[in-house]
Structures are given as C-alpha cells and as structure tokens.
N, C-alpha and C positions, 0 to 999 in steps of 0.2 A: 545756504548750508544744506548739505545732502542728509536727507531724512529718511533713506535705506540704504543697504548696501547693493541694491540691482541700480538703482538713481547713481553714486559712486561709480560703477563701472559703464553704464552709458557716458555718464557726464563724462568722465577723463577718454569713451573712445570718440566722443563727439569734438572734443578741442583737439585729439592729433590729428582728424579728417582736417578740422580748421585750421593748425597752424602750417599744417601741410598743404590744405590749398593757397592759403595768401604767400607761405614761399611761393608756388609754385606761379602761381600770378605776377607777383612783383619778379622773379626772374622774367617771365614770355613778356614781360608788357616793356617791362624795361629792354629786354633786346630786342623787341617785334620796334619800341622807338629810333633805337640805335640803330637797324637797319632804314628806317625810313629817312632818318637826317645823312646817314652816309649814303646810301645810294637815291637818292635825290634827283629828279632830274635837273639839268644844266642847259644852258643853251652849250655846251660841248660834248653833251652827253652823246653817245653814240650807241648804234645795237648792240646788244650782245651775241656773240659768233654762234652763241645756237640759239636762236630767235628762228621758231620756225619758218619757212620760208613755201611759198604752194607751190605745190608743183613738186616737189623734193622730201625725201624722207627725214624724220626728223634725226637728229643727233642725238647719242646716249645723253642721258643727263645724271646727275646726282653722281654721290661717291659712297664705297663701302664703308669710311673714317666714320661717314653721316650718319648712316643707318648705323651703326656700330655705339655710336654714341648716343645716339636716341635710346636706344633699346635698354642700356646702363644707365640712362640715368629713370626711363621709364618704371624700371628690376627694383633702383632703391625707393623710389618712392612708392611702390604700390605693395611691395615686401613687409614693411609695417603697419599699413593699413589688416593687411593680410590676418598676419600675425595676431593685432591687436583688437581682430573681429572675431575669430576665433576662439583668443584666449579670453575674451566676455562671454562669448556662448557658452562657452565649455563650464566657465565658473557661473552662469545662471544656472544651466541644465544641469548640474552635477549635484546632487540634493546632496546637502550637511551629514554629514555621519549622525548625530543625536540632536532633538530638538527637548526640549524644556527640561527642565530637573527629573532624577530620577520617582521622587512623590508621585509626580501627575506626568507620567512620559508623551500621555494621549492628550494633554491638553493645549498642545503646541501643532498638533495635524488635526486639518477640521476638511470637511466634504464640504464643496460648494456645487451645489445644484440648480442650474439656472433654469427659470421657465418664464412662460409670457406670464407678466413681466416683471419678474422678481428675482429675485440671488435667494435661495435657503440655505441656509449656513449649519450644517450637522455638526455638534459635537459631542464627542463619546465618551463613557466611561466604562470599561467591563462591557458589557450588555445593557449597560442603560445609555440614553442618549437625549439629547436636550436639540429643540429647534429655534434657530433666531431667522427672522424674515427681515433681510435689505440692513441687517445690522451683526459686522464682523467685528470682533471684540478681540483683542488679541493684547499681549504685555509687550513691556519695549524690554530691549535687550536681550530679546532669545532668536533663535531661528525658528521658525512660520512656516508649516508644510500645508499644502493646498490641493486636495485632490479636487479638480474642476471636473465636470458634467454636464447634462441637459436632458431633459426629461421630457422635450419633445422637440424641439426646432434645435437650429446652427444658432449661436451665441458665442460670445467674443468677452472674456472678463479681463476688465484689465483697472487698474488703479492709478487713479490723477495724483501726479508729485512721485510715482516710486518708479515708474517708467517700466513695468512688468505688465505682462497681457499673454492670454492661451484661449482657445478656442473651448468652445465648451460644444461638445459633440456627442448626438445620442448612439450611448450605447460602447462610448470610450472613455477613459479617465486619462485628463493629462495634471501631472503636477510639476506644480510649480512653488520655488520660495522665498520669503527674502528674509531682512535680519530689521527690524526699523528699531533708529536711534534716534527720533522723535516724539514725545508724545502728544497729540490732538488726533482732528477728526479729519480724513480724506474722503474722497468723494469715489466711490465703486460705479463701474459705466461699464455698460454693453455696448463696444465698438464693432456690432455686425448685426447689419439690417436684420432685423428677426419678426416685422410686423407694425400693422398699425400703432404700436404703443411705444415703440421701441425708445425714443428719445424721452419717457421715463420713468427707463426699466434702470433704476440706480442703487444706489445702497451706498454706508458709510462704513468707513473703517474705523474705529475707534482702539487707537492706541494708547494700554492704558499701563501706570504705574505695577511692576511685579505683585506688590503687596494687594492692591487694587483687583487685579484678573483673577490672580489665584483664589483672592474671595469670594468674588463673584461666581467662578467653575467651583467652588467647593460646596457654596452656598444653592446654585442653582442647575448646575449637572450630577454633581454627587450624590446629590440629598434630594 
C-alpha cells in the first residue's frame, strides 16, 4: 500500500519501465529462438551469397524495410517511457497550490536545515518559530511543503517508503512535497557523503492524526 502520493507516481512509472521491458524481452528472446532453430546449420547447409570472401569487397548488406522497422517499433516503446518520466517530474516539482487549512496556512511549510549531522526542522508562526532536531512531525492528509538547506556541507534529504529526496545545499533552498496517506514513523537519511558521521545523520518522520498535529503546533509553536 502506497503511503505518499510521490511513492504513487514512482511505483506506477517503475511497472510501465517493467512491463515494458518483459514485453520487450519475451518478443527479442522468442525471435532471437526462432531464428536459431530455422536457420540452423545442416549437413546441406550451404554459404550465404554475401559471406565475405578475402580478397574481394564485401557486398551491401541489410534493407531499408529493416532499419525502417526497427526505428517504429524503437519510437513506440521509448515514446512512453518518455512521456511517463516527464509527466512524474513535472507533478513532483510542481508545488500544490494551498497547503494545510486556512487557521494555520504556515503549518504545513516547515525549513529543513541539514548539518553534520542532524536535520533541523523550523517551524513557523507569524515571527515566532519552534525548533525540532532529527524529528519531522507533520499530519496525514494535507500537502507538506519542504524548504531543504545546509548550513554547511552538501547533503542529500530524502525519506525511506515515500521515494522523494533534494539535495540540501549551502546557501540554496530547494523545495520539495508530498501528500502522505499513512500514518506512522519513517526513517529520514542523508543519501550524500557529507563526513565521518554521515551513516547516522538520520531523523524520523512522524505522520500524525490532523486532530493530533494541529494540537501539538498549537500547543507548542503558537503558544
């Protein structure tokens, strides 16, 4: 069961690569066989007329039909792949028009600030702001805006089970979002060498009940 909606559009472009490659296997395998059993050698088997010969130049080989056909059927199968990589990018990178209820608008976009070796997780209210370390807190059922950063080195944030990850880089913000339609605890990992400590520079995600978050950011950002 998919537990974001960025997991949702990997998972469905990850099985049209696959059912596109095993078409595309069981046709090559099964004619790469059928060529092997029909042209076979024989004890009457004989050359074929353009077998090159030394001494002599060789004879054209191949047909336009060939290449003409390779190339259509090359067009349809790499055309949706195309298509279907694209149309994932496009709806990761396109941030949500509105994130969480009008009450708390700010409490659905939080700063992730990577350092060795921890995640700080800013969140805001007005001018005041609340810091969590290696623990993102977020409600299920909204959309999640993520401004990523680094406050000193290259760092890589990305989240196990939601299949989302951005570089966290000094002196850039990249955002990133998802939608999650699970609630429990995932594991947050820096996927980019950043130092001796790097394998555990980690943090959790903690997807929680609407009624639950919103208490909690009332209770401990607002107040």
């Amino acid at each position: 069961m998919a537990v974001s909606s960025t997991q949702v559009q990997f998972d469905s472009l990850f099985g049209l690569f696959s059912y596109l490659a095993v078409a595309v296997g069981i046709v090559v395998f099964s004619f790469m066989i059928y060529l092997i059993i029909r042209y076979r050698e024989k004890p009457s088997s004989r050359a074929p007329e353009d077998t090159p010969v030394l001494g002599k130049p060789p004879q054209a080989r191949g047909h336009v039909r060939t290449v003409l056909l390779t190339l259509t059927l090359s067009t349809i199968i790499i055309v949706p792949l195309i298509i279907g990589s694209f149309g994932a990018v496009d709806n990761i990178l396109t941030l949500p028009p509105q994130t969480c209820p009008a009450t708390y608008p700010e409490a659905c976009s939080i700063q992730v600030i990577a350092q060795r070796y921890l995640w700080n997780l800013t969140y805001t209210r007005g001018n005041i702001t609340h810091h969590e370390i290696n623990i993102l807190r977020v409600p299920i059922h909204e959309n999640i805006r993520l401004s990523v950063t680094s406050s000193d080195v290259f760092h890589d944030f990305g989240i196990i089970g939601y299949d989302i990850k951005t570089d966290a880089i000094p002196g850039r913000t990249n955002t990133i979002w998802f939608y999650p339609d699970s609630p429990g605890n995932f594991t947050i990992q820096c996927f980019e060498l950043c130092g001796a400590g790097h394998a555990f520079m980690k943090g959790t995600l903690m997807v929680m009940s609407q009624a639950g978050y919103f208490s909690w950011y009332n209770s401990t950002v607002v107040h």
